[in-house]
C-alpha positions as CSV (number, residue, x, y, z in Angstrom):
1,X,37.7,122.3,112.6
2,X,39.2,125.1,110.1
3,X,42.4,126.6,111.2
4,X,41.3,129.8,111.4
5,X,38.6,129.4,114.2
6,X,41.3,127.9,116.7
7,X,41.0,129.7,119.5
8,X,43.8,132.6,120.0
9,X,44.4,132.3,116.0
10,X,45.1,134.8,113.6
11,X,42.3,135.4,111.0
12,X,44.4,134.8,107.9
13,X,44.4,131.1,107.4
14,X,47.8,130.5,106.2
15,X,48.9,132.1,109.4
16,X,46.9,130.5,111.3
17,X,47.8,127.1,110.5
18,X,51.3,128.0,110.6
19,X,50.7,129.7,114.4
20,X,50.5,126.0,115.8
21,X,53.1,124.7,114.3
22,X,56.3,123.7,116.8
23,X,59.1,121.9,114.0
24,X,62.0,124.2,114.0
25,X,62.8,123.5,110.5
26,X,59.0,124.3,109.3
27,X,59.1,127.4,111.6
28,X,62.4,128.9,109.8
29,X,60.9,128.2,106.5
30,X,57.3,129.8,107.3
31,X,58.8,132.7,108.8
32,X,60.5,133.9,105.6
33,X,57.6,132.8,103.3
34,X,54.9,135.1,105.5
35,X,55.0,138.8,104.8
36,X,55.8,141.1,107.6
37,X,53.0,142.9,107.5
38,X,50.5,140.9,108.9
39,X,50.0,139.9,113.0
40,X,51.1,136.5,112.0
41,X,54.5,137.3,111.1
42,X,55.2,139.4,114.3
43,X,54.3,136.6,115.9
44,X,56.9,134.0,113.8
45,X,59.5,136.9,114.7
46,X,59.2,136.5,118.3
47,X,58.4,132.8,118.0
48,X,61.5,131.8,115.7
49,X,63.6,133.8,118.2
50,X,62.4,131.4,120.6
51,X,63.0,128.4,118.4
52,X,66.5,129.4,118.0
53,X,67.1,130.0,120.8
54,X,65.7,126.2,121.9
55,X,68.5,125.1,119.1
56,X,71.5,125.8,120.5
57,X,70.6,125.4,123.6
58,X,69.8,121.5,122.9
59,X,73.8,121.5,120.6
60,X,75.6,123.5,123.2
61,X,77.7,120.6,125.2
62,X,77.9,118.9,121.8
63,X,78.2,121.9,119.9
64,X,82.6,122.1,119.4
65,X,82.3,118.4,119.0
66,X,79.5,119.0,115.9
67,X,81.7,121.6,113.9
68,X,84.7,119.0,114.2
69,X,82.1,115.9,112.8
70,X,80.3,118.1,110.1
71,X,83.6,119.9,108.6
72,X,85.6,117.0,109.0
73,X,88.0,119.5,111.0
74,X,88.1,122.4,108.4
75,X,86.2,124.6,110.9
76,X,89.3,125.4,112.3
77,X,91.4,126.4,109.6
78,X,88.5,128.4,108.7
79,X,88.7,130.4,111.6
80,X,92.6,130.2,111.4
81,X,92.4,132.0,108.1
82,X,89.8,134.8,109.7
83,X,92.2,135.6,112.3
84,X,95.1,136.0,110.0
85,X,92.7,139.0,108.1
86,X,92.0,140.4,111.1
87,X,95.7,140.6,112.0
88,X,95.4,141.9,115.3
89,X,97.9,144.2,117.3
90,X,98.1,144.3,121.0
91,X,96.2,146.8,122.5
92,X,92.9,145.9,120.6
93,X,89.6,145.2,121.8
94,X,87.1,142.4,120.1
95,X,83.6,141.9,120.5
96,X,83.0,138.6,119.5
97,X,78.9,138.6,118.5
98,X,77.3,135.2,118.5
99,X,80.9,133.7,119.8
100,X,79.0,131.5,122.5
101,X,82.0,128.8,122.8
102,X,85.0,130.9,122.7
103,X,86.3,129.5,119.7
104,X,87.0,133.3,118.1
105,X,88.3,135.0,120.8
106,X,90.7,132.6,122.4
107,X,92.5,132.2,118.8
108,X,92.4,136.1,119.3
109,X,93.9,136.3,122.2
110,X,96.8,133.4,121.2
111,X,97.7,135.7,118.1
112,X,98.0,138.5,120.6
113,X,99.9,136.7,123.1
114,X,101.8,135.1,120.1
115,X,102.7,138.4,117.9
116,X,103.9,139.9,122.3
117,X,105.9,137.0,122.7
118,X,107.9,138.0,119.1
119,X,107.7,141.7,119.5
120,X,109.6,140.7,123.0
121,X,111.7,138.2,121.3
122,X,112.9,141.1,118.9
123,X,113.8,143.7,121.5
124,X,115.8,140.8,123.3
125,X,117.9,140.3,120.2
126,X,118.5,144.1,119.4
127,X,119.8,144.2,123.6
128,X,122.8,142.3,122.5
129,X,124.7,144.4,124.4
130,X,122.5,144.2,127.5
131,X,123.4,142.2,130.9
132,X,121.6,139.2,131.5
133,X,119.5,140.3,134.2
134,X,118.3,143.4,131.7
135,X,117.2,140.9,129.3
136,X,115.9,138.5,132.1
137,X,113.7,141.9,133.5
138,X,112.9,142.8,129.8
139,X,111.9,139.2,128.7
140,X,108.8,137.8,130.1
141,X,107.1,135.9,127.3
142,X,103.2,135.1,127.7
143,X,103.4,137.7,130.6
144,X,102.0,141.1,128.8
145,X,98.7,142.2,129.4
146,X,98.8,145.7,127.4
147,X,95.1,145.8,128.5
148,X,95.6,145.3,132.0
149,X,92.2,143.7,131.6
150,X,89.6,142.5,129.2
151,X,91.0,142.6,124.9
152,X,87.8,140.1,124.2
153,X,84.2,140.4,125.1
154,X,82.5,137.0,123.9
155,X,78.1,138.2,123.3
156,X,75.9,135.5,122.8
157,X,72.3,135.5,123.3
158,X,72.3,132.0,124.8
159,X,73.3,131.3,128.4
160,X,74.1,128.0,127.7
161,X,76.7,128.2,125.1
162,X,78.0,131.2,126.9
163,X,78.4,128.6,130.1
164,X,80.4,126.3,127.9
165,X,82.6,129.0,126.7
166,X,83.2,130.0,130.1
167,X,84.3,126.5,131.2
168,X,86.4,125.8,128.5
169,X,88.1,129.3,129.2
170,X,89.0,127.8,132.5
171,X,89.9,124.6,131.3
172,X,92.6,125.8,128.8
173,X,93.8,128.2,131.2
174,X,92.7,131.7,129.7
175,X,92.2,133.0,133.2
176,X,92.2,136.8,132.2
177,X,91.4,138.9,129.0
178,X,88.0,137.4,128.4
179,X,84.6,139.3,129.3
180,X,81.5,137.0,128.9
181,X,77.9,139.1,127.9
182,X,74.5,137.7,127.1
183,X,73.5,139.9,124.4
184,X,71.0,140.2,121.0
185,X,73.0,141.1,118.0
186,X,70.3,143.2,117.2
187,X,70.1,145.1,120.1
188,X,73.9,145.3,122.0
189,X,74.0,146.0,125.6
190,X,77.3,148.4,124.2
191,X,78.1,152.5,123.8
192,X,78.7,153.0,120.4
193,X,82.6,153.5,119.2
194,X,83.9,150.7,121.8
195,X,85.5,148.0,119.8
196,X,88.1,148.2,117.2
197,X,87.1,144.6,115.8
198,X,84.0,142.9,115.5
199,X,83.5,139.3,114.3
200,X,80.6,136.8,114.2
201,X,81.3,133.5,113.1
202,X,78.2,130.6,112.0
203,X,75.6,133.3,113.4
204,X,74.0,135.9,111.2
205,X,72.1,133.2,109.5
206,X,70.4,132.8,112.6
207,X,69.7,136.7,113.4
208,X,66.1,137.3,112.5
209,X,66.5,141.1,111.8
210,X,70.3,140.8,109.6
211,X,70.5,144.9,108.7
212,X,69.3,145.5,112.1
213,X,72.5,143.6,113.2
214,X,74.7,145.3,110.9
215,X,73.6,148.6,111.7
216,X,74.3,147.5,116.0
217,X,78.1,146.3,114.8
218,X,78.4,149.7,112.7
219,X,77.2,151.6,115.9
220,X,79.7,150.2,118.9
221,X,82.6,149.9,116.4
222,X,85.4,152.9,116.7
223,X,85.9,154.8,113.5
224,X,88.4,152.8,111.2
225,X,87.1,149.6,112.9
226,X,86.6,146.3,111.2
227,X,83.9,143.9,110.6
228,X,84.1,140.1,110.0
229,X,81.9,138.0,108.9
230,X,82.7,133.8,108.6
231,X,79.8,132.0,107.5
232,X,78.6,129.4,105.0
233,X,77.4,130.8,101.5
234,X,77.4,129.5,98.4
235,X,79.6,127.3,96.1
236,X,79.9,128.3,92.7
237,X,81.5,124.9,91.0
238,X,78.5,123.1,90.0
239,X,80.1,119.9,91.0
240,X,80.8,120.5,94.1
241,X,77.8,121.9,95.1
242,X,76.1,118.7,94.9
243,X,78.0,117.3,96.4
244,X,78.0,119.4,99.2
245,X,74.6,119.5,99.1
246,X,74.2,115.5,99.1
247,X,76.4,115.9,102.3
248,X,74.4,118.6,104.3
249,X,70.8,117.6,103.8
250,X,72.1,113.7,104.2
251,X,74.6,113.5,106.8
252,X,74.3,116.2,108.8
253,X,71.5,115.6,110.4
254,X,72.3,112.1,110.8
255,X,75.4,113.1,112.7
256,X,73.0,115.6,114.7
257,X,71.0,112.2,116.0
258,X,73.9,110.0,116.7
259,X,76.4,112.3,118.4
260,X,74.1,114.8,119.4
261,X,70.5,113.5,120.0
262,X,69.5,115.8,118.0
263,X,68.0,115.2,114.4
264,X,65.6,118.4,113.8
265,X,68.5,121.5,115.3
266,X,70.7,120.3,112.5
267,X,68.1,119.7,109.9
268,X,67.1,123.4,111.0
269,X,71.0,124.5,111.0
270,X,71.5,123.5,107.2
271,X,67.8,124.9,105.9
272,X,69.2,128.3,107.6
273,X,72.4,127.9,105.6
274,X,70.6,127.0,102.0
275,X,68.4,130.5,102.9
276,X,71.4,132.9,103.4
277,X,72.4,135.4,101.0
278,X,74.7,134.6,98.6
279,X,78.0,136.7,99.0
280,X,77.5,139.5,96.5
281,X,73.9,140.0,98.6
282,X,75.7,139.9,102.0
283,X,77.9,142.2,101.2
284,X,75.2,145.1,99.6
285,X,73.7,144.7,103.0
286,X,77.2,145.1,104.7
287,X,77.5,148.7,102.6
288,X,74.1,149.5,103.8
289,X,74.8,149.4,106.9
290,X,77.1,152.0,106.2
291,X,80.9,150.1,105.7
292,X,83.0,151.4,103.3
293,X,85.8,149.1,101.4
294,X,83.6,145.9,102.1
295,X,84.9,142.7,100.3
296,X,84.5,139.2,100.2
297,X,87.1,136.2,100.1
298,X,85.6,132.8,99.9
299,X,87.4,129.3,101.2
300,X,86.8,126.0,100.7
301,X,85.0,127.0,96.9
302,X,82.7,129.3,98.5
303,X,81.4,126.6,100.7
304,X,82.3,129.6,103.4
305,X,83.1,133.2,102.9
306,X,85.0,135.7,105.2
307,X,83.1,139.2,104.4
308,X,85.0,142.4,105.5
309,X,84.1,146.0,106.1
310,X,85.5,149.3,108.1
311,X,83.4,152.0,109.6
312,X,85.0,155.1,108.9
């Protein structure tokens, strides 16, 4: 039987055939091959949503474990070197988009507590003539909260990788400072001019609607508020993207299956990387948005990038 007379089916072939289909990767791949004009794309839009959706829901337990496997550890020094650009100063508040597992915001909240502890460190020393019970009363190191509250918010739109993050909050004893919201990066449950900092971290590729993204992080950032950006893009040393490319299409997904059980997410996680914009793209779409000053610093040969922008 054709395609097209399937029951429920759109009347353009090529959509039709494409409306049955259930592989994540062919799903991602369909959805940015069909125009956006036609009933068969709406329907991929909602449908690849969905799919995602279904993708990091199967990774989340295994997810931390995955960015340790497939970066061989470099993840983190990645995200190290995004916090040092941000630079943050007590008294600032985060929305971490897409931030499901925490890994953003509790390095945030460390270099908070961390730059406290040597701001208090500082005003001990310059008390040298101070008693010992001023500097005592003074001195509390890990003790300041100059929120008195919440400094990150953690938005995902996936429950599940929002209940991990929760759990390994508790487990690693960040018992205050951390507000947990499930949340579309295209749509933020947030009043605009809320946050001074906004960061997403391995997720735009995944947002279906990217400008409609950027334009929700423009909205609920203060004025003189920063964007960040880390995510994969593309290596310009002809050598090493090969290799890098022998590595993600070959291995990943391998360890996907064996520490995992899950072959197709990661097959589906590299496709969306290989589809991204490249970093002079991403960052016309950044100024579209509307930031000014937006640049770009790549790590790793471009294998990531770190894209950066202020809303003024």
């Amino acid at each position: 039987m054709p395609s097209s007379s399937r029951k429920g089916a759109p009347k353009d072939p090529e959509a039709a055939d494409l409306f049955f289909k259930e592989d994540p990767v062919e799903l991602f791949s369909d959805l940015h091959e069909i125009g956006h004009g036609s009933f068969g794309a709406v329907y991929f839009v909602s449908k690849c949503i969905r799919t995602v959706y279904k993708v990091f829901e199967n990774v989340a337990q295994k997810y931390d474990v995955m960015n340790d496997a497939m970066s061989l550890g470099i993840h983190r020094l990645w995200k190290d070197a995004l916090m040092h650009l941000m630079s943050p100063t007590p008294g600032t508040l985060l929305l971490d988009v897409a931030g499901g597992t925490g890994d953003i915001s509790f390095r945030f909240l460390d270099y908070i507590r961390s730059r406290q502890d040597r701001e208090a460190r500082r005003d001990t020393l310059s008390r040298q003539s101070a008693s010992w019970q001023e500097i005592t009363e003074a001195y509390q190191p890990g003790q300041s909260d100059t929120q008195g509250g919440v400094q990150a918010v953690v938005c995902d739109i996936n429950k599940e990788m929002l209940k991990v993050g929760r759990q390994r909050a508790a487990d690693r004893g960040y018992g205050t400072g951390l507000s947990w919201v499930v949340g579309n990066a295209e749509e933020l449950p947030f009043d605009n001019d809320k946050f001074d900092f906004y960061t997403i971290a391995f997720g735009i590729r995944n947002v279906t609607h990217i400008d409609q993204a950027l334009q929700e992080a423009h909205r609920v950032l203060k004025p003189g508020g920063r964007f960040l950006c880390l995510e994969f893009s593309r290596v310009s040393n002809p050598l090493l993207s090969r290799v890098y490319d022998a590595y993600s299409f070959q291995l990943i997904p391998v360890l996907g299956e064996v520490i995992a059980g899950d072959w197709k997410s990661y097959q589906y996680l590299v496709e969306s990387i290989r589809r991204f914009p490249d970093q002079e793209e991403f960052k016309a779409m950044i100024e579209d948005a509307g930031f000014f000053k937006v640049q770009f610093h790549n790590l790793t040969g471009g294998v990531v990038s770190i894209h950066s922008g202020f809303k003024l």
